[in-house]
VOBA-112293 format. One line per 4 residues: number of its first residue (from 1); for each residue x, y, z of C-alpha. Coordinates in Angstrom, 1 decimal, m for minus. Layout:
<rs>
NUM = X:Y:Z  ...
</rs>
This chain:
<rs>
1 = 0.0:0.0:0.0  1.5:3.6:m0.9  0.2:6.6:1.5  0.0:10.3:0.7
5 = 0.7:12.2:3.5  m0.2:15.5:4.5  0.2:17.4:7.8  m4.1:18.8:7.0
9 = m4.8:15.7:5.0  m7.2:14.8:7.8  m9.7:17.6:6.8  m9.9:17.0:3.1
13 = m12.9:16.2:1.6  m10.7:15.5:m1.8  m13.2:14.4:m4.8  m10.0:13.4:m7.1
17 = m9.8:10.1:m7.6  m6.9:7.6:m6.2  m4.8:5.4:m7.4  m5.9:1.1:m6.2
21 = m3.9:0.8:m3.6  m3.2:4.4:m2.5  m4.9:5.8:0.6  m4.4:10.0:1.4
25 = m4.8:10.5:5.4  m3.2:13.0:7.5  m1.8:12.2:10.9  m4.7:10.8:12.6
29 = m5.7:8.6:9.9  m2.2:7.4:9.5  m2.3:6.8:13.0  m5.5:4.6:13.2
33 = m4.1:2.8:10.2  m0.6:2.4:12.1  m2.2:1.0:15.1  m4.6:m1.4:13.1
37 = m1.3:m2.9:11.4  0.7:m3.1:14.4  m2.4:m5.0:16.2  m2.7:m1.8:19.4
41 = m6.2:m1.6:20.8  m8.3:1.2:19.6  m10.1:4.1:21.6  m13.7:2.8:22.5
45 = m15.6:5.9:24.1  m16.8:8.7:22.7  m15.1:12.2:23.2  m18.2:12.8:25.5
49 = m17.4:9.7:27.8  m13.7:10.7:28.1  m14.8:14.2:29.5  m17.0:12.5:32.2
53 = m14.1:10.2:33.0  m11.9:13.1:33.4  m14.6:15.4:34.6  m14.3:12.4:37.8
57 = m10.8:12.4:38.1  m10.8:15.8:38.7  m13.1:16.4:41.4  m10.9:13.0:43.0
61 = m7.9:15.3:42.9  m9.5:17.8:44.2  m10.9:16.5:46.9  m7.9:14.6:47.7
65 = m6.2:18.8:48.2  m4.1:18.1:45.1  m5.7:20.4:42.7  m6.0:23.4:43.9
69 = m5.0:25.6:41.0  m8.1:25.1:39.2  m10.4:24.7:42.4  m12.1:27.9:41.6
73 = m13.3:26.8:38.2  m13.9:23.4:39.2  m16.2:24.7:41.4  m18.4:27.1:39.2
77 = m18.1:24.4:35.9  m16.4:21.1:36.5  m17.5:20.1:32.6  m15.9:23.3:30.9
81 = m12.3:22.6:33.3  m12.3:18.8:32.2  m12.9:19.8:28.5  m10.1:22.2:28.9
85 = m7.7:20.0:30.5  m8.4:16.9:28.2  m7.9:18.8:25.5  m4.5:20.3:27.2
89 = m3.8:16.5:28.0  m4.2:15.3:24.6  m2.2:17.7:22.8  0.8:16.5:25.5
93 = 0.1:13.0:24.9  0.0:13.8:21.0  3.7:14.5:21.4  4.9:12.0:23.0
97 = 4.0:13.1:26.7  3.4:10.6:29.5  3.4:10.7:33.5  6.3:8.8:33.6
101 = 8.6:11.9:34.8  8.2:13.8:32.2  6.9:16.6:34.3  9.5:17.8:36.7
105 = 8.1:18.5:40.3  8.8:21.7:40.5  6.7:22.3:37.1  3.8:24.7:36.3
109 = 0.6:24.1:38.6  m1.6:23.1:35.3  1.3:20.5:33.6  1.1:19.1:37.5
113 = m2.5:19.1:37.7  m2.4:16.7:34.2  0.0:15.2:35.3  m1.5:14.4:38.9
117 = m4.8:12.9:36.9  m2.9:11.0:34.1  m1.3:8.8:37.1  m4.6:8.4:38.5
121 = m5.0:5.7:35.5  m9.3:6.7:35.2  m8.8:8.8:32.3  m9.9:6.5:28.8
125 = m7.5:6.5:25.6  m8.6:8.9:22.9  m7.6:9.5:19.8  m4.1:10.9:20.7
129 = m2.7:8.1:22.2  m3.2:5.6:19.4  m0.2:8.5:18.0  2.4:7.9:21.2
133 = 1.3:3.9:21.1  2.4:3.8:17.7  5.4:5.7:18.4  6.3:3.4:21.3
137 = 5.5:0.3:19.6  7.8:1.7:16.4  10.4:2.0:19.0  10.2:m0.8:21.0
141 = 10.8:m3.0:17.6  13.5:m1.2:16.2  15.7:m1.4:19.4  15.0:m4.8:19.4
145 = 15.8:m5.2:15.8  12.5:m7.1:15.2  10.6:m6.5:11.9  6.7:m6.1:11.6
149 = 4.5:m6.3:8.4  3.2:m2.9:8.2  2.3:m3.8:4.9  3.1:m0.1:3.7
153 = 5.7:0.0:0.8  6.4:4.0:0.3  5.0:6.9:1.9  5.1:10.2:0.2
157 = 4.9:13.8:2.5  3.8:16.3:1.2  3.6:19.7:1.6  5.6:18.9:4.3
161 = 9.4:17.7:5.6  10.2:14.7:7.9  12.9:17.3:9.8  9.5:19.8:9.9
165 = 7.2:17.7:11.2  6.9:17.6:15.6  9.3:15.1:17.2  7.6:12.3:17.8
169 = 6.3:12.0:13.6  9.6:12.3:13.2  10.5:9.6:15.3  7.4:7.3:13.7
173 = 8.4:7.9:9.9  12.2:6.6:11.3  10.3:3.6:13.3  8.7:2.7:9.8
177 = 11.8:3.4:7.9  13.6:0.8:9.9  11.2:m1.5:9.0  11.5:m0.9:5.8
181 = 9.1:1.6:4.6  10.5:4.4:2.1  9.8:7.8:3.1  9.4:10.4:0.4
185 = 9.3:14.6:0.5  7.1:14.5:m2.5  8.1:18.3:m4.2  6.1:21.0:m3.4
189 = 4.0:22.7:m5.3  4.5:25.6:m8.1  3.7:29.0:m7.1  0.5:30.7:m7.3
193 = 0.2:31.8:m11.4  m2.7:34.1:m11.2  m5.0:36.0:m8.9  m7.8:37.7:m10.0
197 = m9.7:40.0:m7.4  m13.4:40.9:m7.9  m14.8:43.9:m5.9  m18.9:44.9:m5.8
201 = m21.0:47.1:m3.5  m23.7:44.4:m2.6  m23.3:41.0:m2.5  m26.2:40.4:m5.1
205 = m23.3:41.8:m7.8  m20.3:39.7:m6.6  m23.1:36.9:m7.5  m23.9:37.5:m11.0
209 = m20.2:37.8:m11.4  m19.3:34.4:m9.3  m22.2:33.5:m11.4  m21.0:34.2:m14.4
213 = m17.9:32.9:m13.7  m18.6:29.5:m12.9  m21.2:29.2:m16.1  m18.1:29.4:m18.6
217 = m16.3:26.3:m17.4  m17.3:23.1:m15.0  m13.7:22.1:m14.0  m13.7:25.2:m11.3
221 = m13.4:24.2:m7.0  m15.7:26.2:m5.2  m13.9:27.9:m2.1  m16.7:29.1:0.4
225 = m16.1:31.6:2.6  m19.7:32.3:3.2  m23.5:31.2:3.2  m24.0:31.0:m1.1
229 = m27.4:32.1:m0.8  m27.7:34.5:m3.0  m24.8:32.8:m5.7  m27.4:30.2:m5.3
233 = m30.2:32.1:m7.1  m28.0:33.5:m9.6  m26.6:29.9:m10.5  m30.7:28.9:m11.0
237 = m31.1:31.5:m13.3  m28.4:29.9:m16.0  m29.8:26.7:m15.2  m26.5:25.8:m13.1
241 = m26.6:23.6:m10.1  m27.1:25.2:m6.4  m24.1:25.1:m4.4  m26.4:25.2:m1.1
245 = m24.0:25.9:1.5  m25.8:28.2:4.5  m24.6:29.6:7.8  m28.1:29.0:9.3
249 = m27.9:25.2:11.3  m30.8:23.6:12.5  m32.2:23.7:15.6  m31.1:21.5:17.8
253 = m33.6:19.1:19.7  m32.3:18.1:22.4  m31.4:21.5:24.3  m34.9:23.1:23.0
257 = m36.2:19.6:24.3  m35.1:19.7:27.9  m36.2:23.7:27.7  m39.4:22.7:27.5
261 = m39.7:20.3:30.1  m38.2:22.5:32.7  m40.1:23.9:35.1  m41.0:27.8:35.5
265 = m41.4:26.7:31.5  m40.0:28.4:28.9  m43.3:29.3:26.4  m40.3:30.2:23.5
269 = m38.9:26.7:23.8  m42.4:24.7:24.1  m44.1:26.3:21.2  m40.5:26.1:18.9
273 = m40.8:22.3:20.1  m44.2:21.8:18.9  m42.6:22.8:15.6  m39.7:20.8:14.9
277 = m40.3:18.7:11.8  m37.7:16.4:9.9  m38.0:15.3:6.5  m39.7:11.8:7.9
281 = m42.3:14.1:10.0  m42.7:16.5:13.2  m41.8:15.2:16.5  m44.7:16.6:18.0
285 = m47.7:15.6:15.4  m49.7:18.8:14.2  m52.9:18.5:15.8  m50.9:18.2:19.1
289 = m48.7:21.2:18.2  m51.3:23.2:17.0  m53.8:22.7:20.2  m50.2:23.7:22.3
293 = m50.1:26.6:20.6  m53.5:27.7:21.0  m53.3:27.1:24.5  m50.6:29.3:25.0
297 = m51.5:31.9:22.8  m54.9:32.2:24.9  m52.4:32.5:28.0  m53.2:29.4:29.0
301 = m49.7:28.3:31.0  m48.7:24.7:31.4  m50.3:24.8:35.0  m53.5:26.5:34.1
305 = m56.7:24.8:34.5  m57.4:25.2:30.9  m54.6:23.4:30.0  m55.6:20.4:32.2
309 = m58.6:20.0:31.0  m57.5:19.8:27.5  m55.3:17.2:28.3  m57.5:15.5:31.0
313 = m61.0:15.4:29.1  m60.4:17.5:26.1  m59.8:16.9:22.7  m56.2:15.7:23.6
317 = m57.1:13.5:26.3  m57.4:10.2:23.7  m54.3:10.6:22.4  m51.5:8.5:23.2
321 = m48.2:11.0:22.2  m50.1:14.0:24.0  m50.9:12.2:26.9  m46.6:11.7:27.1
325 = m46.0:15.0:26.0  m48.2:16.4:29.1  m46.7:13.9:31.5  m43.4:15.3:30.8
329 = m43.6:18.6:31.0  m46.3:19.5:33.0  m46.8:16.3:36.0  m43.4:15.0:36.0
333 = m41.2:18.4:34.6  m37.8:19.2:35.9  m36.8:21.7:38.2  m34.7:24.8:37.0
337 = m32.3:24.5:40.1  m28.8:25.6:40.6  m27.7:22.1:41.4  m29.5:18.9:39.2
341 = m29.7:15.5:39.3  m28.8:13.5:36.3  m30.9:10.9:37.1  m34.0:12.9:36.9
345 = m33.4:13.7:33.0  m32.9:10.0:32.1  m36.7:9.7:31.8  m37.0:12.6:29.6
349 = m34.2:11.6:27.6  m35.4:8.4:26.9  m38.7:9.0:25.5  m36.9:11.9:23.4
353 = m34.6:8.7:21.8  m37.4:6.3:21.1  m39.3:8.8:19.3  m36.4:10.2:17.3
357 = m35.7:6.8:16.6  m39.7:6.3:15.4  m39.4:8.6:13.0  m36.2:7.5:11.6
361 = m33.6:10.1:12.9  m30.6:8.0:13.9  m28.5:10.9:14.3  m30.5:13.1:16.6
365 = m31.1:9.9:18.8  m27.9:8.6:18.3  m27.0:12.1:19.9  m29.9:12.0:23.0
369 = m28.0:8.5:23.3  m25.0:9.9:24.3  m26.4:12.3:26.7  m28.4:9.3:28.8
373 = m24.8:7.6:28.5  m23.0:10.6:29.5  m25.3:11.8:32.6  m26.0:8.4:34.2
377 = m22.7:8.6:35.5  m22.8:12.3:35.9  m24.8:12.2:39.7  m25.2:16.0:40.2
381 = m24.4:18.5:37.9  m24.8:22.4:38.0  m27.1:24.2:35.5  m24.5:25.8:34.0
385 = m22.7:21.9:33.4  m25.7:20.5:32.1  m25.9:23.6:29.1  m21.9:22.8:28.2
389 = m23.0:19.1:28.0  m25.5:20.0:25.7  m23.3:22.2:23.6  m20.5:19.6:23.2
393 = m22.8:16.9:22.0  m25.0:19.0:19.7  m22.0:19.9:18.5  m21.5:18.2:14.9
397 = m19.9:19.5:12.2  m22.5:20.2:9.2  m22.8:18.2:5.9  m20.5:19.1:2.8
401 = m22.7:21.5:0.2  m22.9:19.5:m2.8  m22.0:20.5:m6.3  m22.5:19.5:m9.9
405 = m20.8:16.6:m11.4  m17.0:18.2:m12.2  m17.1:20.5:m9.7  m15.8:19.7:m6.3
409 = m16.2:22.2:m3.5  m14.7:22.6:0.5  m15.0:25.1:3.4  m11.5:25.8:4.2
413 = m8.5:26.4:2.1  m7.1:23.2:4.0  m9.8:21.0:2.3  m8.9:22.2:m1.4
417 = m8.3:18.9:m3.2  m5.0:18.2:m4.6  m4.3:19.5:m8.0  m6.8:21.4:m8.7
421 = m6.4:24.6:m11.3  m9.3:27.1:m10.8  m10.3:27.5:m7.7  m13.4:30.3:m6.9
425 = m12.9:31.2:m3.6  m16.7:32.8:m2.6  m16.7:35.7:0.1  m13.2:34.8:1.3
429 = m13.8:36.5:4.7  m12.0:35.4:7.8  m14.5:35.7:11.3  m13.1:33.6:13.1
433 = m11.1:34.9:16.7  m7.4:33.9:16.7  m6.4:31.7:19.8  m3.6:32.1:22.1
437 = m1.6:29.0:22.3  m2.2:26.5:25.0  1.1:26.5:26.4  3.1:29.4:28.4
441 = 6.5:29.8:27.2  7.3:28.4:31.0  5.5:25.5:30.1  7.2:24.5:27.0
445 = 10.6:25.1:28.4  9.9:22.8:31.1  8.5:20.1:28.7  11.5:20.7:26.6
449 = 14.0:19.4:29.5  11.9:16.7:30.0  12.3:15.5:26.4  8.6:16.3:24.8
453 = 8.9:18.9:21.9  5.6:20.8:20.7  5.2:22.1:17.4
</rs>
């Protein structure tokens, strides 16, 4: 088997085609192939899982008086500290990190903190240390001089040099060399030939343009920097296909969900629940919704006696899904305290998942899955916990616009496929909010001595 490698190879979404026998990954999926070969055991939880695990660990070190530099925040949002540190932790581990001494006693309070949990053996492997497995493995057989099938003939880099690349990939490509493996720096690329800049007042005239553009050859790679709403409209007009890329997600259905359980209720989140429809059907059926709606347009709270008697001996009273909807939010709703128990949403969360699952959404209730997985090991959680919970797993990254046959397209310059020769980058505007890196200068130093290098 030959690999292309390249450092951001993980994030293509490349449309060119590949040779039989030729797979193009970036350093995770070289890892996860790496580790399959060399028979290591893969990660088995969910990124979720590992935060609760390490959300645990945590509060054990703190208790224990051996955490006290991130007490404070532990205190106010345990979740949003573990999802920090983890994160922290697996870019350490990603280098080649591990709480074997590595971290001198005398380090920083945050590399002793990670280090103080990692020793505690509760944290879960993730993705990251499939990389310092393979590493060690690499090693292990090489100082041995034993030989492994890898069954990897050549590996090509590109856009990229072995002496670039952080330590410990340096130390894996010389691991597979010595078993044989040829390592290539595949040449880079030629320069940039041509750049063509076009200006408008509205964005309804850099459309016709873009528009325009794209009619006169179907060979281009769309670049979008923005929603292609209105290039949309003005590729309908020459009968060209939509690109139908849009900042707008959809709402998610779990948080609006639990919202509308809750108890003093939130009217906004019941009535936008009665509303949520998939392309299989609504979760809430429309004679339901709409006799919600009614009630609380008429004022008619959740605990009204108007509202009882609609479900009670109304026109809702005969109907099986209404009948669950009212005994969720209205006799058995939860509390809007400042401290919850997890146990008290399983309930909830379960109905949720069997009707997602009734209507054929497998990823929304693959989703509420994770959350009853996630909190039945949680015990009690703060409000402000239970909303970062939510975040992370509604989290998911949104589905790749589609584009005519010949044109391929991708969201970040990272993800433009290899060897292509036009490329229209639409509204190439930059919003997001640069990050300081995770390390102190302190930090990397002390790592430094102890022998793990970060890029």
């Amino acid at each position: 088997m030959h690999i292309d490698f390249g450092w951001e190879f993980d994030h293509r979404a490349d449309t060119t085609s590949t040779t039989v026998g030729t797979v193009r990954c970036g350093p995770q999926g070289l890892a996860t192939t790496l580790a399959t070969r060399l028979g290591l055991q893969a990660p088995q939880l969910t990124a979720p899982e590992r935060m609760v695990a390490y959300r645990s660990a945590l509060h054990k070190g703190g208790a224990a008086g051996r955490a006290d530099w991130c007490a404070e925040s532990c205190a106010k949002n345990p979740w949003a500290m573990a999802q920090a540190l983890l994160r922290w932790r697996d870019e350490l581990v990603a280098n080649g990190w591990r709480p074997e001494g590595d971290v001198p006693t005398d380090s920083a309070s945050r590399l002793a903190v990670i280090d103080l949990i990692e020793r505690m053996n509760t944290v879960p492997d993730g993705a990251a240390d499939s990389i310092g497995a393979v590493a060690q493995a690499l090693w292990e057989m090489s100082s041995k001089g034993q030989s492994w099938p890898v069954g990897i003939s050549t590996i090509s880099l590109h856009f990229c040099r072995k002496d670039e690349l952080p330590r410990i990939w340096q130390e894996i490509f010389s691991g597979l060399q010595a078993q044989g493996v040829q390592v290539d720096e595949v040449a880079q690329v030629s320069r940039l030939e041509s750049l063509d800049i076009i200006t408008a007042d509205t964005i309804y005239e850099c459309a016709t343009s873009a528009a325009r553009i794209l009619a006169q050859s179907e060979h281009q790679t769309i670049l979008t920097g923005a929603a292609t709403t209105a290039l949309d409209h003005e590729l309908a007009l020459r009968n060209q296909a939509a690109i139908g890329y849009g900042e707008s997600a959809p709402t998610p259905t779990l948080p609006v969900f639990l919202a509308a359980c809750t108890r003093p209720h939130d009217i906004r989140a019941l009535s936008t629940l009665t509303m949520l429809r998939y392309s299989t059907g609504s979760l809430i059926p429309n004679f339901v919704g709409n006799r919600i709606r009614s009630l609380l347009n008429r004022a008619a709270g959740v605990g009204s006696a108007e509202w009882a008697e609609e479900f009670e001996t109304g026109a809702l009273a005969q109907d099986e899904l209404a009948r669950d909807i009212d005994q969720l939010v209205r006799l058995q709703p939860l509390e809007d305290t400042d401290v919850l128990s997890a146990e008290d949403l399983l309930p909830h969360l379960e109905w949720l998942r069997a009707r997602l699952l009734k209507l054929g959404q497998s990823f929304e209730a693959e989703v509420v899955a994770q959350a009853r997985n996630v909190l039945s090991t949680a015990g009690t959680l703060s409000r402000r916990e239970l909303d970062s919970i939510l975040e992370a797993l509604s989290a998911h990254c949104p589905a790749l616009p589609q584009a005519q046959p010949g044109r391929s397209v991708a969201q970040h310059p990272v993800a433009l496929p290899l060897g292509c020769q036009e490329v229209l980058w639409w509204a190439p505007i930059d919003n997001t909010v640069s990050v300081a890196q995770d390390f102190t200068q302190v930090e990397v130093a002390q790592l430094a001595q102890a022998g793990v290098h970060l890029p």
